[in-house]
PATI-71552 format. One line per field, with one value per residue (C-alpha): residue number from 1; z, y negated, x; residue in three letters. Coordinates in steps of 0.001 Angstrom, whole numbers. Each point is the difference from the previous one (the first is absolute). Last residue first. Layout:
BEGIN
i NUM,...
up Z,...
north Y,...
east X,...
aa ala,...
***
This chain:
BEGIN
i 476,475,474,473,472,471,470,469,468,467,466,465,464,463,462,461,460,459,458,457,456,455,454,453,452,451,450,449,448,447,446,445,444,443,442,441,440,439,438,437,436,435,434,433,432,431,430,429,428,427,426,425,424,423,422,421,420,419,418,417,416,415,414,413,412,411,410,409,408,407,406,405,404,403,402,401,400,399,398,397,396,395,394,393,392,391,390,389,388,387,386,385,384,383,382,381,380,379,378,377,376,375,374,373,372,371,370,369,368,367,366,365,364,363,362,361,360,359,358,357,356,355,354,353,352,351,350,349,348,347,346,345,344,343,342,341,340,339,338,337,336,335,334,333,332,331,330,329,328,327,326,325,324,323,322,321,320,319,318,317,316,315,314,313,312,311,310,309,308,307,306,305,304,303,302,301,300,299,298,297,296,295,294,293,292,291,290,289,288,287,286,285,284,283,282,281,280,279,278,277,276,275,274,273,272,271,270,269,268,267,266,265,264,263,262,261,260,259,258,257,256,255,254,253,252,251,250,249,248,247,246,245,244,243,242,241,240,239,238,237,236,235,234,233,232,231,230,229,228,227,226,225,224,223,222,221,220,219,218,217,216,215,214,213,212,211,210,209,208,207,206,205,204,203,202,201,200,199,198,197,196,195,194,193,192,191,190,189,188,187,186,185,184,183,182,181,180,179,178,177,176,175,174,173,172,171,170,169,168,167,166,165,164,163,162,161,160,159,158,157,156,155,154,153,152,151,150,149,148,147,146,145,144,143,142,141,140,139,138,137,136,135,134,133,132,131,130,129,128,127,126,125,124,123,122,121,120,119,118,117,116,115,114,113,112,111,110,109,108,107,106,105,104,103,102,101,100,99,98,97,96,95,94,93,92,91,90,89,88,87,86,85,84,83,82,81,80,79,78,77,76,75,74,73,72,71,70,69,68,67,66,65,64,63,62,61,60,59,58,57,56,55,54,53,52,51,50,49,48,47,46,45,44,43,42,41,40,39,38,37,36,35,34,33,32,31,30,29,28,27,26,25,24,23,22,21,20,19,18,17,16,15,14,13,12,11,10,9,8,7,6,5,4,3,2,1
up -45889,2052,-2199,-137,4297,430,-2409,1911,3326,-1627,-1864,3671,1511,-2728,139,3713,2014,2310,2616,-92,2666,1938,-1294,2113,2883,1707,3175,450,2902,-416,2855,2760,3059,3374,-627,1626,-1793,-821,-2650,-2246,-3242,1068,-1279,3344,893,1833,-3172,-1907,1371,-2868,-2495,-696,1070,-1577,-2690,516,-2487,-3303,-2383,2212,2289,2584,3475,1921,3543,2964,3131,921,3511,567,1347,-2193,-496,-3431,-3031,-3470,-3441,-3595,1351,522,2233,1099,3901,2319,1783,-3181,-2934,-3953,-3052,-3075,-3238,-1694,841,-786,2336,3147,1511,3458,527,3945,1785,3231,2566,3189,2729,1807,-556,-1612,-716,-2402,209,-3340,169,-2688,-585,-948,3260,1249,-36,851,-1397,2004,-1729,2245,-1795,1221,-3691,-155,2919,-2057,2587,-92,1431,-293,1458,1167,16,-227,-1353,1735,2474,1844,3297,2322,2222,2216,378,1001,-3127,-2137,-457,-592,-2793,764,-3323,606,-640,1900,-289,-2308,1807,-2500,2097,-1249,1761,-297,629,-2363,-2489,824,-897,1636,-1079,2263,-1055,1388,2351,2091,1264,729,1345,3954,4,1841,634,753,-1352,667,-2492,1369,-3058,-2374,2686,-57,-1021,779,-1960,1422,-277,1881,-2731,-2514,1103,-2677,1168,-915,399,644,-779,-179,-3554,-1490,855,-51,-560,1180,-1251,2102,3199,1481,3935,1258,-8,1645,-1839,-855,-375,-1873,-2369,-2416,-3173,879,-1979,-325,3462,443,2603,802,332,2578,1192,2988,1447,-1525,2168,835,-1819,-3751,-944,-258,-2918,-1703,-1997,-1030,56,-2122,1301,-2586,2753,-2710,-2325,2507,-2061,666,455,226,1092,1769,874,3024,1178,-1330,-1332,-2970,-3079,-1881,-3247,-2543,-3563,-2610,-716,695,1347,3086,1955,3669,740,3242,1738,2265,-1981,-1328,-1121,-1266,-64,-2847,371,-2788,-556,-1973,2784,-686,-1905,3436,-1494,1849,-347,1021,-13,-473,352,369,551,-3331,-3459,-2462,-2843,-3134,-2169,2605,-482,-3842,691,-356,-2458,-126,-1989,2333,3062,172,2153,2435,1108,3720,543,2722,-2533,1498,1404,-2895,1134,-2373,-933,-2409,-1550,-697,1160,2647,-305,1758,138,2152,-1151,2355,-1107,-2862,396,-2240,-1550,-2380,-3542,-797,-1725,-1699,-1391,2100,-942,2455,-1867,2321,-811,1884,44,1392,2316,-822,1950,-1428,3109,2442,-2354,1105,-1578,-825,-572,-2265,409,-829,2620,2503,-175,1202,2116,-261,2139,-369,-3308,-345,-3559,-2536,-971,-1822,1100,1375,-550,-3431,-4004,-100,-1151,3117,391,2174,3465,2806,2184,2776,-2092,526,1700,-3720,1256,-2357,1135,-958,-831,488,1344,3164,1329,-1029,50,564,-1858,985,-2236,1651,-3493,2174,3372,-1487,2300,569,1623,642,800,-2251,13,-2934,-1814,964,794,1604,3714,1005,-524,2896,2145,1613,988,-1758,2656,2190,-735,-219,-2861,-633,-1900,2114,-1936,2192,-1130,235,-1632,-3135,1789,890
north 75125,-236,-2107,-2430,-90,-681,-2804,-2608,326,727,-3015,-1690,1608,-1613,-3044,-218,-923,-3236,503,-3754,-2589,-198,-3060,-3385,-2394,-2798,-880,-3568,-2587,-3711,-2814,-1828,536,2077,3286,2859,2804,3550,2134,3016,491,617,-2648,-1350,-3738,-2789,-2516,1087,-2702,-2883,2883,3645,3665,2702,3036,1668,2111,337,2784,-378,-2804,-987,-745,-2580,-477,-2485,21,-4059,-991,-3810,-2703,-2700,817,1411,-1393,2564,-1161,2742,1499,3483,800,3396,513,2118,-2604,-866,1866,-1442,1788,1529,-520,-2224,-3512,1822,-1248,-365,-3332,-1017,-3675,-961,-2408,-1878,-793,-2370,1675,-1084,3498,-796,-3467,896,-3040,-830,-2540,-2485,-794,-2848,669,-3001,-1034,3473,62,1716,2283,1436,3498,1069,212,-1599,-2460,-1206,-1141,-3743,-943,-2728,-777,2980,-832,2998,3278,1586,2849,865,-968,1070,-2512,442,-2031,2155,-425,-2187,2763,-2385,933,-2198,25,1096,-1147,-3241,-3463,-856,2211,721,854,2149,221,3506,230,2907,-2060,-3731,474,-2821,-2530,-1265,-2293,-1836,2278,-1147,3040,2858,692,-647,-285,-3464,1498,-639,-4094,-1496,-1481,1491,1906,-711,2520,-1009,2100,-1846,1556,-140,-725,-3226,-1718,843,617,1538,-446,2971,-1030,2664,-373,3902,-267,-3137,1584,-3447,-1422,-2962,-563,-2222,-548,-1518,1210,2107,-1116,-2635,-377,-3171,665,-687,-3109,-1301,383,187,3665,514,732,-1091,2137,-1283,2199,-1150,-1179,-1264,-2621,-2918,1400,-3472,-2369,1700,3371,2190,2273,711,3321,-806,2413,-647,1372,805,2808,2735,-1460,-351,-2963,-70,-2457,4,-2900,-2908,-2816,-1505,1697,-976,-3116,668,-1951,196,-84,-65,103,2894,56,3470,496,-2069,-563,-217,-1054,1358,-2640,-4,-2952,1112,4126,-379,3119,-295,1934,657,417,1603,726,3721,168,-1361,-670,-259,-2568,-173,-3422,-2848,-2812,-3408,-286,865,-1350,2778,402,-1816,2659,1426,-2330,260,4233,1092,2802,3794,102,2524,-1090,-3466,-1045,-2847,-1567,-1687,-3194,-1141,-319,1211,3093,1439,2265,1829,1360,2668,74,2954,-962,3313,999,-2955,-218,-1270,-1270,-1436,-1736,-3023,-2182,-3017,68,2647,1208,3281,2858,2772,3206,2051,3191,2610,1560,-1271,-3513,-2058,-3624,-1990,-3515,-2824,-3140,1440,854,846,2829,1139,3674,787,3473,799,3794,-2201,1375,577,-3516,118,-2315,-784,-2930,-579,312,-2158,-1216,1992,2943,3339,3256,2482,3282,-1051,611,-3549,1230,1563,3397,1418,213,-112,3429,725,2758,-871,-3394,-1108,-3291,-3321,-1946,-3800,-1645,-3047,1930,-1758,-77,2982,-63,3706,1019,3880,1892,1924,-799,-907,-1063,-2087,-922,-2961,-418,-3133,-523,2474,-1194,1450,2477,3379,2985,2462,942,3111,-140,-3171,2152,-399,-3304,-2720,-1573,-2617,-3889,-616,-2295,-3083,-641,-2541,-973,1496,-1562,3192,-57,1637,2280,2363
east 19644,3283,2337,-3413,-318,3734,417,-1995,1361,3453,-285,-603,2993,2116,-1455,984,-2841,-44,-2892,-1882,138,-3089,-1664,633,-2007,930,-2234,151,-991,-64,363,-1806,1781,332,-2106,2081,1038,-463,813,-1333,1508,3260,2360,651,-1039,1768,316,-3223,-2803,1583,-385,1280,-1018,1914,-494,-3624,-813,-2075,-1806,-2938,-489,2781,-1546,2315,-1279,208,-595,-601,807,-1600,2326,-1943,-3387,-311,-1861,440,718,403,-3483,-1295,3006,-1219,-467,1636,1624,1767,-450,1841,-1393,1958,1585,-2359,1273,3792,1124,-3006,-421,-1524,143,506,-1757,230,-2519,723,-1870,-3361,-1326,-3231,1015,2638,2312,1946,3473,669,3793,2335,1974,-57,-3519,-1681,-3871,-2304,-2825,-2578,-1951,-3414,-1167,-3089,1104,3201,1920,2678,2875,2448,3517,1994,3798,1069,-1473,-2499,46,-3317,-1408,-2886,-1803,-2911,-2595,-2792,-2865,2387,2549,2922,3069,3138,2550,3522,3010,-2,844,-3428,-2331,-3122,-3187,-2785,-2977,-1738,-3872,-663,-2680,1217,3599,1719,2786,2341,3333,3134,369,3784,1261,-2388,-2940,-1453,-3906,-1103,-3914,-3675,730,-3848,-1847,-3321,-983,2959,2425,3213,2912,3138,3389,3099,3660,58,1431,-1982,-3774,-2003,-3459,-3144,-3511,-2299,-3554,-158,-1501,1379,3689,1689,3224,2989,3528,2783,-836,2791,79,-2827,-3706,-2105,-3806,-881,-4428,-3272,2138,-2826,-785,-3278,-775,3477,471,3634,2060,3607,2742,2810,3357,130,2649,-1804,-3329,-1094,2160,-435,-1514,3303,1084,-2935,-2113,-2967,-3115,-2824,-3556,-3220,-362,-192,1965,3241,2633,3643,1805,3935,2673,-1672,2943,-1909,-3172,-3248,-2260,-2542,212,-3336,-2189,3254,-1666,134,-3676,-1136,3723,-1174,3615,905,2982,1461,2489,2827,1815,2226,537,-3269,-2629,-2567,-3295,-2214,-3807,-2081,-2321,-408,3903,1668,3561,3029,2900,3991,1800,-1229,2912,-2123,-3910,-2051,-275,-1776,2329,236,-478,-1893,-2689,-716,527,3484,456,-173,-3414,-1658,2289,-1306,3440,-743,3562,-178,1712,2610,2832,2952,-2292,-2086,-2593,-1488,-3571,-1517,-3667,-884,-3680,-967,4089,1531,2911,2698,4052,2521,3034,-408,2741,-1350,-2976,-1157,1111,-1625,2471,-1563,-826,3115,-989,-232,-2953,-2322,710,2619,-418,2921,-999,2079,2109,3353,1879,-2769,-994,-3670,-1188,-3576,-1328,-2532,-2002,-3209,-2023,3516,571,3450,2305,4018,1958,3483,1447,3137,578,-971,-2617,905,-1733,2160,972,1475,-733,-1556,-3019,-763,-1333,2665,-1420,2160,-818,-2351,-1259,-3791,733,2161,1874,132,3018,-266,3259,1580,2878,545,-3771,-1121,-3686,-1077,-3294,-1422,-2474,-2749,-2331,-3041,2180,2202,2437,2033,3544,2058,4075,2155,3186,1368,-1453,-2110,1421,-2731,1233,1254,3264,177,513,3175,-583,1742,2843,-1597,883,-4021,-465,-1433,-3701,-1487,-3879,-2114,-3241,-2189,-3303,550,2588,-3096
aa unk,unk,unk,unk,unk,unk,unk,unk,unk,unk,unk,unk,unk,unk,unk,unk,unk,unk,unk,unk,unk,unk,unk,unk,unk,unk,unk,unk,unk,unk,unk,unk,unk,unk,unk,unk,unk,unk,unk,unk,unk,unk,unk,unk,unk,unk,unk,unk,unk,unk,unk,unk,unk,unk,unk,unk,unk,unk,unk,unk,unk,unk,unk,unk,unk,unk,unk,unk,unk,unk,unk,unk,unk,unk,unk,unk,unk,unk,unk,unk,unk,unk,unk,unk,unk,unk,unk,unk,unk,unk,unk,unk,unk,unk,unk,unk,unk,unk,unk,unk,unk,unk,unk,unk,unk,unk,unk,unk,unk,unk,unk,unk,unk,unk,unk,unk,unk,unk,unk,unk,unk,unk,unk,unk,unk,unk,unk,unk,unk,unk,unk,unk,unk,unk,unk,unk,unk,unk,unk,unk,unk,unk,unk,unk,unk,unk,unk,unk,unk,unk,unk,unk,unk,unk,unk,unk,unk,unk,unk,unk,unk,unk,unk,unk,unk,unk,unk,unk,unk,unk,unk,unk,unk,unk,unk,unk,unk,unk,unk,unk,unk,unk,unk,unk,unk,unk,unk,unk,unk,unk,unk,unk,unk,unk,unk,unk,unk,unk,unk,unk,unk,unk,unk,unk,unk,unk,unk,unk,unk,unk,unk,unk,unk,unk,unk,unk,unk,unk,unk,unk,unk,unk,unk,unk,unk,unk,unk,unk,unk,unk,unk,unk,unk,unk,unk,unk,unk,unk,unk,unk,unk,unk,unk,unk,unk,unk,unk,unk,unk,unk,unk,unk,unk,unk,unk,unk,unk,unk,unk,unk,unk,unk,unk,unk,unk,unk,unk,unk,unk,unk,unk,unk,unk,unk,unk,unk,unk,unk,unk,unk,unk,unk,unk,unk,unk,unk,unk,unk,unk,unk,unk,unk,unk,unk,unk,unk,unk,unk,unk,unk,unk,unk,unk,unk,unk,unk,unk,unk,unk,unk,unk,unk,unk,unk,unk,unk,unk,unk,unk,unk,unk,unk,unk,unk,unk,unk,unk,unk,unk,unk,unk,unk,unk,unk,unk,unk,unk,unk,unk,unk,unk,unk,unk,unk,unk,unk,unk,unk,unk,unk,unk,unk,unk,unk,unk,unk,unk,unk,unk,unk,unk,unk,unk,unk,unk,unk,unk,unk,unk,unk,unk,unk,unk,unk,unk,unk,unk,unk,unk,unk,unk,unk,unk,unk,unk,unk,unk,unk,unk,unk,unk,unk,unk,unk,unk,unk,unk,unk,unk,unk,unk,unk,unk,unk,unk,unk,unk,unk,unk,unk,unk,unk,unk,unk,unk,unk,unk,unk,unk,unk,unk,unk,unk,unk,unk,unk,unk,unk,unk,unk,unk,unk,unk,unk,unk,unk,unk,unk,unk,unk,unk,unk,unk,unk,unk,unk,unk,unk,unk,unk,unk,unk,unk,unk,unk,unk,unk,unk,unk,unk,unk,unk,unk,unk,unk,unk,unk,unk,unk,unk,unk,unk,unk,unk,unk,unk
***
């Protein structure tokens, strides 16, 4: 849910790599936002220093190759930072800070366009019930409006809807059609009327505001602030904004530096990343009330939650390991990650958690089910109709297979008729024998191969052989 999250501080941990980083998808450099489409279960990564725009496979959890620039990644330019998807039209929309535009990618990967915008775009909403798209642009104090049919500024968001100075993040509320603005200076929440693209209120909250996030069923926003001025300057806190009144229900104290903020809409659970205390403050959105300060790791910079199993996701930015809540007790389970976790996002069809790893140019996948990072390995067979790969006792029916990382596969090569088994090979191969059955722990993605050859044919003199043929005619 990096839409919403304003942490902008990319430096890096002074930690060696961790050991298993293997098992995360490569993606390009820097890699600071994450989208999912949940329809298509296609993954967009906005690498910030490669200018590129990583488009992630959530079958295979592989980089997809059907772009027309013959890459993994989508071209865009200058400093992507924010990324969003309108999962109706299967569009995604990429901000580049650097060249004041906002990249189209169609659902073939292509890059289709490039929007001018104001200057500094960096967060990106949609909203999917008008397709209309929105951007905050923060030298500029203005807010882009995208018509996302034709791809092109509407009459008003050519020149950008004039708000308070340095918006930041923004959420949409699709049943109003309205949007919320979050401003860096001076504590505000804009509140715009995308029927008519006007600003119908500035709302007051906590100084510096850094992620909102919007509850549906409540018709709540949640803002999350670093202090609230004289009275509680020492606080730092979410405020609650009923969106009905547009008024502030509630400052709610949390840990130090919030930093990202999210909802499950059907616990009424709001979920605080807290980064400099280390924790993350689960208030309850019935009475407003923080239940819990849940320890995670180092520095979360972001928390998304899937609302079907319950599972908050937290990304831990000097750790290497993501924190994994169960939001029924509270308890927390980790999982290795790359390093420098920034961004995280779940795809609740799927029960998968993507986190993207800053410095190490990689994407890490969560299985949900097991709360393990998943890696993959490619079964091949040489020749492809030689014979069948077993593991666990069951047939490899497909060329990719998920694992859990650190799981014991018992693998077997079965030769088909007229062949036999020669040797394994492949990124998996180092530490195997050549028998045909092996076993080996699951630690990294890579490829597995079973190589195959003909028995090697009985050499017969030809001597013997015109004997062979001979003898039966001398005899008759």
């Amino acid at each position: 849910m990096f839409g919403s999250n304003s942490n902008f501080s990319t430096s890096a941990n002074q930690n060696s790599l961790p050991s298993r980083l293997i098992t995360d998808i490569k993606a390009d450099n820097n890699p600071i936002a994450v989208a999912v489409n949940n329809n298509t279960n296609t993954i967009y990564v906005a690498n910030e220093g490669a200018n590129r725009v990583s488009v992630i496979n959530g079958t295979t959890n592989t980089l997809m190759q059907t772009i027309i620039t013959g890459n993994y990644s989508a071209v865009v330019a200058d400093h992507p930072v924010g990324v969003a998807v309108n999962p109706d039209t299967n569009i995604v929309y990429v901000t580049k800070e650097g060249a004041n535009v906002v990249s189209v990618i169609n659902s073939l990967n292509t890059v289709k366009k490039a929007i001018p915008v104001a200057s500094h775009p960096t967060r990106v909403a949609v909203n999917p019930k008008t397709n209309m798209v929105y951007v905050t642009n923060y030298d500029s104090n203005k807010v882009s409006v995208i018509n996302g049919t034709t791809n092109s500024v509407t009459e008003i968001g050519a020149i950008g809807i004039k708000v308070s100075d340095r918006p930041t993040t923004v959420a949409v509320n699709p049943f109003m059609n309205r949007i919320y603005v979050t401003h860096d200076s001076p504590n505000r929440v804009s509140v715009i009327d995308s029927t008519t693209d006007t600003l119908v209120k500035t709302i007051a909250v906590g100084n510096r505001p850094r992620s909102i996030a919007f509850n549906p069923n409540t018709n709540t926003v949640y803002v999350a602030t670093i202090g609230i001025g004289i009275a509680e300057k020492d606080h730092d806190i979410v405020s609650v904004i009923d969106v009905d009144t547009n008024k502030v229900l509630a400052n709610i104290i949390v840990g130090k530096h919030p930093s990202a903020v999210d909802v499950n809409p059907k616990t009424n659970m709001i979920y605080v990343a807290n980064t400099l205390s280390n924790t993350l403050s689960v208030i309850d959105g019935d009475t407003n009330k923080v239940l819990a300060n849940v320890t995670v790791g180092s520095n979360p910079t972001d928390v998304t939650v899937n609302p079907k199993t319950n599972i908050v996701y937290v990304a831990n930015k000097f750790s290497d390991h993501a924190s994994i809540i169960d939001g029924t007790t509270n308890k927390v389970t980790t999982t290795p990650v790359g390093l420098n976790s920034f961004a995280v996002a779940v795809n609740p069809e799927t029960n998968m958690a993507y986190v993207t790893n800053y410095d190490s140019n990689t994407v890490s996948v969560i299985n949900g089910t097991t709360n393990k990072v998943v890696v993959g390995v490619a079964f091949n067979t040489n020749p492809p109709n030689a014979g069948d790969i077993s593991c666990n006792g069951q047939k490899i029916s497909k060329n990719y297979t998920r694992y859990n990382i650190d799981t014991v596969l018992e693998c077997e090569a079965i030769a088909n008729s007229g062949f036999a088994f020669s040797s394994w090979s492949g990124g998996l191969s180092s530490n195997l024998n050549n028998s045909p059955e092996t076993k080996f722990t699951v630690t990294k993605y890579g490829t597995l191969t079973a190589n195959f050859i003909t028995p090697v044919q009985v050499s017969i003199p030809t001597e013997a052989l015109l004997g062979i043929i001979v003898s039966p005619i001398v005899g008759w």
